[in-house]
C-alpha atoms as a printed R data frame, in Angstrom:
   type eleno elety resid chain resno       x      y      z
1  ATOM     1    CA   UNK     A     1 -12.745  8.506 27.306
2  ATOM     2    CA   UNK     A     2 -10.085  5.871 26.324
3  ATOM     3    CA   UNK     A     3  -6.185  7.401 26.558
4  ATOM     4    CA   UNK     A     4  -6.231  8.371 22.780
5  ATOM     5    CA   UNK     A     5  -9.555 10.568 23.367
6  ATOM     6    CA   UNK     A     6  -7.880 11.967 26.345
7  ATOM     7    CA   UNK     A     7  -4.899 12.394 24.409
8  ATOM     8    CA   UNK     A     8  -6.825 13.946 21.495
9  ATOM     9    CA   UNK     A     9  -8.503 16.434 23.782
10 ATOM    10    CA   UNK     A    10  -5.588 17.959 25.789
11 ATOM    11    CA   UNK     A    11  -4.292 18.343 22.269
12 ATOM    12    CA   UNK     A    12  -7.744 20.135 20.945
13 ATOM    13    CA   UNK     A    13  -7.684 22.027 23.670
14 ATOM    14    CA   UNK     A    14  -3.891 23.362 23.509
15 ATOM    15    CA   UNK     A    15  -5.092 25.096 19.860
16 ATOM    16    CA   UNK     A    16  -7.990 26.729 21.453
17 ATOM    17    CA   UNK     A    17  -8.246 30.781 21.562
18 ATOM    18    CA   UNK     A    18  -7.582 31.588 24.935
19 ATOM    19    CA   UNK     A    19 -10.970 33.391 26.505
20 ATOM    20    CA   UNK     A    20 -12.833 32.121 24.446
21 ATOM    21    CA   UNK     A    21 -16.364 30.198 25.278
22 ATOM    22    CA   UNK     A    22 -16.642 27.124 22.671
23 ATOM    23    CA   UNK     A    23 -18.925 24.407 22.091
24 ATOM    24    CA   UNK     A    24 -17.029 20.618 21.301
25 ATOM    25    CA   UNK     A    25 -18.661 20.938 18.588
26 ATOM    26    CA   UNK     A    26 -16.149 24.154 18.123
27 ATOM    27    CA   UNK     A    27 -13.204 22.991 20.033
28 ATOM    28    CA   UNK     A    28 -13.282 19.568 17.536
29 ATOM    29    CA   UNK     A    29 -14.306 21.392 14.360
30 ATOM    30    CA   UNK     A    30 -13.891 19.096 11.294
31 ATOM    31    CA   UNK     A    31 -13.216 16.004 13.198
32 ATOM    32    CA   UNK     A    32 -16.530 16.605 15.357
33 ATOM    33    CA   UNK     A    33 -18.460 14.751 12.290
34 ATOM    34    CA   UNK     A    34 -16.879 11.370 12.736
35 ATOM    35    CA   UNK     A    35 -18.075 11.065 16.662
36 ATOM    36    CA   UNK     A    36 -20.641  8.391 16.399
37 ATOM    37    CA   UNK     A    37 -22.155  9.441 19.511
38 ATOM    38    CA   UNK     A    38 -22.076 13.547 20.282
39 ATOM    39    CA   UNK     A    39 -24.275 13.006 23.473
40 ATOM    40    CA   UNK     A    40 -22.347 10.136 25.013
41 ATOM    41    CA   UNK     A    41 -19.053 11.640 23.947
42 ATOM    42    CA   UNK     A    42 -19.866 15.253 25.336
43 ATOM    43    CA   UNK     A    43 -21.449 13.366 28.625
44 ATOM    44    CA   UNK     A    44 -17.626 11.222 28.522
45 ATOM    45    CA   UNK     A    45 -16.072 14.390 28.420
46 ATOM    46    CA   UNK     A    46 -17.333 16.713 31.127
47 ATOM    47    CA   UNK     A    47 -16.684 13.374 33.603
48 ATOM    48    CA   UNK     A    48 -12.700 13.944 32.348
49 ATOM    49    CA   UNK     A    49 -13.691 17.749 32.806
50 ATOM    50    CA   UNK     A    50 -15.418 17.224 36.422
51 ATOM    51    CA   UNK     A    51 -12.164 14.496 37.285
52 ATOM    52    CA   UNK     A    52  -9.869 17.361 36.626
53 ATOM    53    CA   UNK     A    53  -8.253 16.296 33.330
54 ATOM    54    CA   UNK     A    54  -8.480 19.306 31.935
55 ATOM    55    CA   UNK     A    55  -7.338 21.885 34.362
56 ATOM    56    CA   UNK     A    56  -6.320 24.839 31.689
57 ATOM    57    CA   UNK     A    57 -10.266 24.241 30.407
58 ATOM    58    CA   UNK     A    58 -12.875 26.271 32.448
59 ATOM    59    CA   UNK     A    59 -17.010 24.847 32.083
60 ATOM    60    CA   UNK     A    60 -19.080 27.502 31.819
61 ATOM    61    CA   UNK     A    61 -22.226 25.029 31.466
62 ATOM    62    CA   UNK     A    62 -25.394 25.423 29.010
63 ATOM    63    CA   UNK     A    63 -26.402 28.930 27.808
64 ATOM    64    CA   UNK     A    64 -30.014 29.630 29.326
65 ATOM    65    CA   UNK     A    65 -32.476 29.127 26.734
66 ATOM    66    CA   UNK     A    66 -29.680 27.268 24.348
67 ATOM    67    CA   UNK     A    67 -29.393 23.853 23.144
68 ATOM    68    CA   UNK     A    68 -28.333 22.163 26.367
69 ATOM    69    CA   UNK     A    69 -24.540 22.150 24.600
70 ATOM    70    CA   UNK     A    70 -21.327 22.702 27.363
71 ATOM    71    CA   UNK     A    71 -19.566 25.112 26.568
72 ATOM    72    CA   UNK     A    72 -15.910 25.663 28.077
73 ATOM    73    CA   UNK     A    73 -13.084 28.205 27.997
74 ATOM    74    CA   UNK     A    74  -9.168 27.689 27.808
75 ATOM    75    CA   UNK     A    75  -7.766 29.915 30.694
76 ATOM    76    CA   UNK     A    76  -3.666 28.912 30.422
């Protein structure tokens, strides 16, 4: 992710719910549409996610019989 993604994301992820599992799909709502790329974006952001760039954000990983979406939960 470049700095204004990262940026974007910490942001994103200040306004979610608090225990609350989400989809980016979910966490980006209107502005999910103009990602060019869902796949490489949501494969960009669990590397921030594994790197620890989101530490208030908790992975909860794909729902068993889903549609191989992350899903993650703010916890602070």
């Amino acid at each position: 992710m470049n700095p204004q993604e990262l940026k974007d994301a910490k942001k994103l992820i200040s306004a979610m719910p608090l225990n609350q599992v989400m989809e980016l799909k979910d966490i980006y709502g209107a502005s999910w549409s103009s990602i060019s790329s869902p796949t490489t974006f949501g494969k960009k952001f669990k590397a921030e996610y594994d790197n620890g760039s989101f530490p208030n954000l908790n992975s909860h990983g794909v729902k068993i019989n889903g549609n191989n979406h992350q899903r993650y939960e703010r916890i602070s």
